[in-house]
DRENSEZA-797399 format. One line per 4 residues: number of its first residue (from 1); for each residue y, x, z of N, C-alpha, C. Coordinates in nm, 3 decimals. Layout:
N
NUM = Y:X:Z:Y:X:Z:Y:X:Z  ...
***
This chain:
128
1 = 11.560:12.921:10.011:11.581:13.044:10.082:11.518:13.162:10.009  11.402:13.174:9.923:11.395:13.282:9.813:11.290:13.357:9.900  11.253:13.315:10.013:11.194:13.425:10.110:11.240:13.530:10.212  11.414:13.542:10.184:11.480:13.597:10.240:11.504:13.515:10.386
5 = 11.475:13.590:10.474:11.550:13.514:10.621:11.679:13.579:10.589  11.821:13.447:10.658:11.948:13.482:10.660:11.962:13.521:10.791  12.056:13.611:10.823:12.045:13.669:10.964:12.219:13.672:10.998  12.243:13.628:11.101:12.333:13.536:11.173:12.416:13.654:11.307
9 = 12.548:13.655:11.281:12.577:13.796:11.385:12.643:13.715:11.536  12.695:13.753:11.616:12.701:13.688:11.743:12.760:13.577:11.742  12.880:13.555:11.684:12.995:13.384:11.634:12.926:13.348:11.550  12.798:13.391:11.476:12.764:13.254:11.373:12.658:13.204:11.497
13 = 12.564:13.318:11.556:12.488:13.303:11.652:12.492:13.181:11.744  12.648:13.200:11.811:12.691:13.087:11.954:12.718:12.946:11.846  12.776:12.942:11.730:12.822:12.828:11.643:12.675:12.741:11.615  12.560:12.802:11.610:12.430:12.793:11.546:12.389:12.700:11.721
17 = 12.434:12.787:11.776:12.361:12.751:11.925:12.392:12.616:11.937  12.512:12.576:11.952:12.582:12.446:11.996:12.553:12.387:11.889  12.543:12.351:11.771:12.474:12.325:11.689:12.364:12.253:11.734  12.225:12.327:11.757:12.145:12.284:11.784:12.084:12.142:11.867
21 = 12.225:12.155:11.939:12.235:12.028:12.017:12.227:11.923:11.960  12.257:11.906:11.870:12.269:11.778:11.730:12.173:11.734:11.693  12.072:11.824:11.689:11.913:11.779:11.616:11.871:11.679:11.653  11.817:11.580:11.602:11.750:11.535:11.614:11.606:11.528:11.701
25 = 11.532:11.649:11.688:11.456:11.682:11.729:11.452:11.790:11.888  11.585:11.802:11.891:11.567:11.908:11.986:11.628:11.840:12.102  11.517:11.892:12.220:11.497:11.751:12.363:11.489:11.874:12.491  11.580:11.886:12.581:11.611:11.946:12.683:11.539:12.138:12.666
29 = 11.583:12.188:12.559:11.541:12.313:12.531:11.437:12.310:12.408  11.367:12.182:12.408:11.238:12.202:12.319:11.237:12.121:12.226  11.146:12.187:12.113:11.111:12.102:12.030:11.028:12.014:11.994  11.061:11.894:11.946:10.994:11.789:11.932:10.857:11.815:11.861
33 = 10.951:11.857:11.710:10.797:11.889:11.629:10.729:11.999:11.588  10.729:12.054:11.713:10.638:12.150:11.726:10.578:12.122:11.865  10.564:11.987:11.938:10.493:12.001:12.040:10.364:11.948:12.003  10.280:12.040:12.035:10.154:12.007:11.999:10.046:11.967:12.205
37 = 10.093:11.883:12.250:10.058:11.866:12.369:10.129:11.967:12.493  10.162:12.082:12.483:10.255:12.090:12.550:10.383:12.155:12.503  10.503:12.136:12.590:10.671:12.179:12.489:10.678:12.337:12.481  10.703:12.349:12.373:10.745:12.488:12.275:10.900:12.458:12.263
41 = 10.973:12.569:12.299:11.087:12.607:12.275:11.164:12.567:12.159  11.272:12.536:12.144:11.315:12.533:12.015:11.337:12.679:11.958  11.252:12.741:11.812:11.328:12.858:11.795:11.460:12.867:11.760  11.524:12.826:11.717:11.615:12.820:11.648:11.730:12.850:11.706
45 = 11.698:12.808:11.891:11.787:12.828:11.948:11.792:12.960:12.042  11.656:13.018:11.964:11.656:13.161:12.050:11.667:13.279:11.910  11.711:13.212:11.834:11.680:13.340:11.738:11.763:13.383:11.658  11.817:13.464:11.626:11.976:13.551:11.545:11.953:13.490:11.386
49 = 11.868:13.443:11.323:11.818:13.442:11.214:11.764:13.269:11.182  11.769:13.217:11.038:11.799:13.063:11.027:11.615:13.052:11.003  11.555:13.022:11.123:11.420:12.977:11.062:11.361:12.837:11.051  11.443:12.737:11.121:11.377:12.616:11.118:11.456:12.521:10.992
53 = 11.350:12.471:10.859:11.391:12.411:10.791:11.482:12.306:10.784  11.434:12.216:10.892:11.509:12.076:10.970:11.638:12.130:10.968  11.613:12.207:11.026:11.811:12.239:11.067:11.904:12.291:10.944  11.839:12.364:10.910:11.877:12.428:10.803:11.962:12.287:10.670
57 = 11.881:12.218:10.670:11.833:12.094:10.575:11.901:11.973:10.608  11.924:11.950:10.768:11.995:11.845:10.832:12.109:11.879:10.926  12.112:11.954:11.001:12.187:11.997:11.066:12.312:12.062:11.031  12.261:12.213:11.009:12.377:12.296:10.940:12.506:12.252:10.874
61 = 12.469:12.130:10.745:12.576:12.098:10.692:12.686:12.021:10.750  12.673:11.993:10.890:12.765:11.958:11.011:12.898:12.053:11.004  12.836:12.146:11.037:12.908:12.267:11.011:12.967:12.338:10.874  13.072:12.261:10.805:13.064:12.324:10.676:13.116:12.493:10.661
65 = 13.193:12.541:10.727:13.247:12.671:10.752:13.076:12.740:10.728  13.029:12.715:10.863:12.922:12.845:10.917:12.800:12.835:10.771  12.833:12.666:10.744:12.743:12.638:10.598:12.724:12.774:10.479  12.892:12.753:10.472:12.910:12.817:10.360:12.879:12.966:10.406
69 = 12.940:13.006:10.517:12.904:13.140:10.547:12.766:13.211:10.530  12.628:13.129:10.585:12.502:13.166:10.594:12.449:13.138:10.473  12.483:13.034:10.361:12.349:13.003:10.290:12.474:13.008:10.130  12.582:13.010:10.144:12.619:13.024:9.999:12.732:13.162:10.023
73 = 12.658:13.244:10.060:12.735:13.409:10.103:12.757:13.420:9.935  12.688:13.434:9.856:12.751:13.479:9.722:12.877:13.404:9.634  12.847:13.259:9.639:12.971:13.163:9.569:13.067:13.102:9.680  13.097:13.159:9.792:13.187:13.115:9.876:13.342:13.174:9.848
77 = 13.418:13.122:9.891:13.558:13.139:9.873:13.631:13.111:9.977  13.785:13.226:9.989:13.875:13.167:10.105:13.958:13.122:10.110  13.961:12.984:10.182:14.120:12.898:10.169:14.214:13.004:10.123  14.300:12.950:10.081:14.472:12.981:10.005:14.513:12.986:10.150
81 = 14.541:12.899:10.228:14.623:12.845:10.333:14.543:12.885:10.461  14.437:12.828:10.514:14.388:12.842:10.649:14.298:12.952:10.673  14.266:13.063:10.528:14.176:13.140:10.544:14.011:13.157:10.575  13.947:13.006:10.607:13.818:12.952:10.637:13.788:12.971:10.478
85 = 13.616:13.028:10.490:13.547:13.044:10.428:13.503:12.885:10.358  13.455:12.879:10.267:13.406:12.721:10.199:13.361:12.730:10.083  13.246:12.641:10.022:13.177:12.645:9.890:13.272:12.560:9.751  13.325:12.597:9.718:13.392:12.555:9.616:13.305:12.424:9.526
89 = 13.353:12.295:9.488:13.324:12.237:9.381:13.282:12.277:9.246  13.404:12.335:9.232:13.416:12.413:9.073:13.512:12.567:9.084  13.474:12.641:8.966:13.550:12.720:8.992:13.693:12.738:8.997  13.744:12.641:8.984:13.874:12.614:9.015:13.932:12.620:9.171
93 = 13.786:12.574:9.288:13.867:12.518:9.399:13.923:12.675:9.425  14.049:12.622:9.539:14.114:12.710:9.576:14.093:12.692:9.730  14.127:12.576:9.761:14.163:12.544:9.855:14.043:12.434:9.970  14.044:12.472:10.134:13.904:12.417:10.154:13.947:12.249:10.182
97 = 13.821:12.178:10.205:13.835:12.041:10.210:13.942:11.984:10.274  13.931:12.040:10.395:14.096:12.005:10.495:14.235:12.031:10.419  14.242:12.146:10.366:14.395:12.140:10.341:14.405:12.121:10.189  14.303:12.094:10.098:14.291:12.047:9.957:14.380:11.925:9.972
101 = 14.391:11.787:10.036:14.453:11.709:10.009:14.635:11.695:10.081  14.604:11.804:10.162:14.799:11.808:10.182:14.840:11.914:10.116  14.742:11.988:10.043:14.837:12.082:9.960:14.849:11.974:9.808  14.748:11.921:9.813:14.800:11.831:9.692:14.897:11.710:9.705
105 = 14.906:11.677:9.802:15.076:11.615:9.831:15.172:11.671:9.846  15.183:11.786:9.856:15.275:11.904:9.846:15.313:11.947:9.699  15.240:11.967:9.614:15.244:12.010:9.510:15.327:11.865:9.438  15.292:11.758:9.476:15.299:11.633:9.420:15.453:11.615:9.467
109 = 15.497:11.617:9.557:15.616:11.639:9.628:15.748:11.697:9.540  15.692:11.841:9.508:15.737:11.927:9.468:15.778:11.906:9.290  15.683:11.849:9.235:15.679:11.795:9.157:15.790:11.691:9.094  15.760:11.579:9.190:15.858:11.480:9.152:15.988:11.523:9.197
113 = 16.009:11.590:9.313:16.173:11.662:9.321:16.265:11.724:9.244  16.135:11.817:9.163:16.227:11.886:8.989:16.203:11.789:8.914  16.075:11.689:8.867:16.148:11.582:8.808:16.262:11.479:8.819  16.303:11.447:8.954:16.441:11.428:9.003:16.541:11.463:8.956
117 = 16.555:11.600:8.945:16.670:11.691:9.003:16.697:11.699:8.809  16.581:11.708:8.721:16.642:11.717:8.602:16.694:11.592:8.553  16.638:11.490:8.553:16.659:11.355:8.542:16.834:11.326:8.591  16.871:11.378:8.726:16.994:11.343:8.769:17.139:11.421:8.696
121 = 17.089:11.585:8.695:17.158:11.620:8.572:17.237:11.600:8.520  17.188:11.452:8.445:17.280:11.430:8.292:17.369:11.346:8.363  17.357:11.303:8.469:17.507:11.242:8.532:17.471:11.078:8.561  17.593:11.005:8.529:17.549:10.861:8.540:17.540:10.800:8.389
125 = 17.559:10.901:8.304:17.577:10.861:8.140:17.408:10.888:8.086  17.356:10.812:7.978:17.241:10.818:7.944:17.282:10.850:7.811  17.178:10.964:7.742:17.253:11.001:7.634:17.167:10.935:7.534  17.252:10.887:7.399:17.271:10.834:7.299:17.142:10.833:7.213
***
């Protein structure tokens, strides 16, 4: 994190919220490890901004969209097709995890159809 807190606007906010539910650590509002004899709040779930490591570290990547949105804001990219934000592999990706593999059966599709279509062409004669 560099020292920078990332700061989170109302839809990453509610996405972050429900989220929280997932933890591991987090038990009818509170947190586990931060109870020091009596229960402390979870912050995380009161706060606009990503401060608890755990989550950050375990959680978050549940969420790959809001992932990419909060913590790789500079190398993120937007689907071709569905428009969702996502961290690219390489600089090549185009396309996010979901529709990477039916656009590549598509392409593949497309593919073998003009290889078809030239192939048929020459008729029923094979030339010499």
């Amino acid at each position: 994190m560099n020292g920078k807190r990332l700061y989170m606007d109302y839809r990453q906010y509610r996405a972050a919220r429900r989220l929280v539910h997932e933890c591991c650590n987090y038990e009818d509002g509170n947190c586990i490890l931060l109870d020091d004899g009596e229960p402390c709040v979870c912050v995380q779930s009161i706060s606009y901004s990503l401060l608890c490591r755990w989550f950050i570290a375990a959680v978050l990547p549940l969420d790959g969209e809001l992932e990419a949105a909060l913590m790789r804001r500079g190398s993120r990219k937007r689907c071709a097709v569905c428009g969702a934000y996502f961290s690219p592999k390489s600089n090549r990706g185009k396309y996010c995890p979901d529709c990477a593999g039916r656009m590549k059966k598509q392409h593949a599709r497309e593919r073998k159809r003009k290889q078809r279509d030239k192939c048929h062409a020459l008729g029923h004669f094979k030339p010499a």
